[in-house]
Every structure is written in structure tokens, then in C-alpha cells.
C-alpha positions in Angstrom: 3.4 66.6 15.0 4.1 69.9 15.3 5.1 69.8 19.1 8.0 67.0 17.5 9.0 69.8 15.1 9.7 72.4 17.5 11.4 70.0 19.6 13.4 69.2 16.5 14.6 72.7 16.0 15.3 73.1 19.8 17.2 69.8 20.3 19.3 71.0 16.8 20.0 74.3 18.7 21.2 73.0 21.7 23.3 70.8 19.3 24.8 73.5 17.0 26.4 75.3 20.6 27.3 71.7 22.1 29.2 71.1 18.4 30.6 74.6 18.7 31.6 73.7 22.1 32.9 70.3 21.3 35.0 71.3 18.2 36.9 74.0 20.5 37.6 71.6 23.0 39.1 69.2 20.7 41.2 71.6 18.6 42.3 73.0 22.0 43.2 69.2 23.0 44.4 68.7 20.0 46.3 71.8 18.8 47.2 73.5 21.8 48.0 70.4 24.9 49.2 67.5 22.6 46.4 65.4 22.9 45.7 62.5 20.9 42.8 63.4 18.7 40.6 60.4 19.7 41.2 61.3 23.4 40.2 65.1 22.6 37.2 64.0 21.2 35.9 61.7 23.2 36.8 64.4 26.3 34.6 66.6 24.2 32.0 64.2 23.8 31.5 63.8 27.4 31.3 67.7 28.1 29.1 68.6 25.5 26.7 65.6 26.4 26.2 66.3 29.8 25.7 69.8 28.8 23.3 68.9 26.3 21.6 66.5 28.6 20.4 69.6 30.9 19.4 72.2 28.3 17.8 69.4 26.6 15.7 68.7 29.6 14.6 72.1 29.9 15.0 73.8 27.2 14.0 71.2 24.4 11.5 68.8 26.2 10.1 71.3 28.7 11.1 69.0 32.3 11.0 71.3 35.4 13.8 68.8 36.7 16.2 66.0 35.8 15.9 62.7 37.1 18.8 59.8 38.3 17.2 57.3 36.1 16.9 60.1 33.3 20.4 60.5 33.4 21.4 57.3 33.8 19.0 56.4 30.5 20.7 59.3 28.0 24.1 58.4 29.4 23.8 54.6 28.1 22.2 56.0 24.7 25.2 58.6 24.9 28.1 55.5 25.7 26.7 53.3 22.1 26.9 56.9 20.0 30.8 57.9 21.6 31.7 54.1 20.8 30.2 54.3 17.4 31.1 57.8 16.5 35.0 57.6 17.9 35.1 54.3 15.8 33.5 56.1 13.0 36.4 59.1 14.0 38.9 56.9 13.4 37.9 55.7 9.9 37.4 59.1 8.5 41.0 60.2 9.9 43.0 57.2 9.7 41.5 54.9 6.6 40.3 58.0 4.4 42.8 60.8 5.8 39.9 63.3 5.9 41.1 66.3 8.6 39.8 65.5 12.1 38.0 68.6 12.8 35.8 68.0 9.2 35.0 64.5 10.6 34.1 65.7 13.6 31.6 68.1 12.4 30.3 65.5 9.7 29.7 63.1 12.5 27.9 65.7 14.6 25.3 65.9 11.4 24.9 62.5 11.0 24.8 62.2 14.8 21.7 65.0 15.4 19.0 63.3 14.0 19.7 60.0 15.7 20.0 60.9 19.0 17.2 63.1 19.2 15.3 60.1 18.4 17.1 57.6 20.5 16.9 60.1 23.4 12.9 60.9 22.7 12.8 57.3 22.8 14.6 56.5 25.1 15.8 59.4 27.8 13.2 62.0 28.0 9.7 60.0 26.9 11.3 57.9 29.7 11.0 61.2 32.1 8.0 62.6 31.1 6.0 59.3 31.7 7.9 58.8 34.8 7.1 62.4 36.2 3.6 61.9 35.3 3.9 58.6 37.6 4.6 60.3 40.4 2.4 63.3 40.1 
């Protein structure tokens, strides 16, 4: 229990400088290049996951390296939260005209808890049994 806890915390790190990272790439998208603010976002979505992908890895779950089929596993678990999130974008800009950056970040804290759990489940479990495997 408490191994989950610190895992938590380090998973939410990584997350707070992937949101901070995300959030300047789509204001600087958005703001400075003209970009539409659903492409923006889901350009930052893909930066900032891969990035979190590999300081997850080590940082967060303790992997010495990444595998193919690791990275294959948290990109399909990434691909349902960008479809569901940009949808969810949408909504909160267009339907109920709330500012696109406060979305953003709304969506980010809504978005932490379940993809630490989708990607424990699903991504890095996933690694760590498979590393053991081939010890």
C-alpha cells in the first residue's frame, strides 16, 4: 500500500511538469502560431505523453529500461484518454464557453488519477511482469 502511495505522488509529479509542459505548448499553438486549439492540444498531448511515458518508467515505477510492447501498451491507454479528453475539450470550450487553457488544466486533474491506474494496470504492471519473465 504504501509502495502504491509513493508511486501516486511520483506519477502526480511527473504529471504536474508534463501539464506545465502541455499548457505551454498549447497557448504557444494557440496564442502565438494560429493553431486551432484542439490541434494544440492534442500536439501537446502527444509530447507530454511520451515524455511522461519515460520518466514514468524510471522515475515513478523504478524500470531500468522501456520495452516495445511497454510502449506500445501506454500508447493505446494514451490514444482512448486523447479521444476522450479532446472530446471532453471540446464540450467545455464550445458547449459551456469555459476558456481553453482552464479546461485544459481541469481535464489534466480529472485525467491523473485515471491514467495512473489504467497505466499501473495496464502499461507498467505489464513491464514489470514481463521483465521478470525474462530474468
Amino acid at each position: 500500500m504504501r509502495e502504491r502511495l509513493l508511486q501516486l505522488l511520483r506519477f502526480c509529479a511527473v504529471g504536474i511538469a508534463c501539464l506545465f509542459l502541455g499548457l505551454a505548448i498549447l497557448a504557444g499553438l494557440h496564442e502565438l502560431a494560429g493553431v486551432n486549439y484542439l490541434i494544440a492540444y492534442v500536439v501537446g498531448f502527444v509530447v507530454t505523453n511520451l515524455a511522461g511515458y519515460l520518466l514514468n518508467a524510471r522515475f515513478t515505477f523504478s524500470l531500468r529500461s522501456v520495452a516495445h510492447a511497454g510502449a506500445i501498451r501506454y500508447m493505446l491507454v494514451n490514444s482512448a484518454l486523447l479521444c476522450a479528453n479532446t472530446l471532453a475539450l471540446k464540450l467545455l470550450v464550445d458547449v459551456l464557453h469555459m476558456w481553453y487553457l482552464a479546461a485544459a488544466v481541469v481535464l489534466a486533474l480529472i485525467n491523473a488519477p485515471v491514467s495512473f491506474i489504467g497505466q499501473w494496470m495496464f502499461t507498467y504492471r505489464g513491464m514489470a511482469r514481463d521483465a521478470r519473465t525474462a530474468a
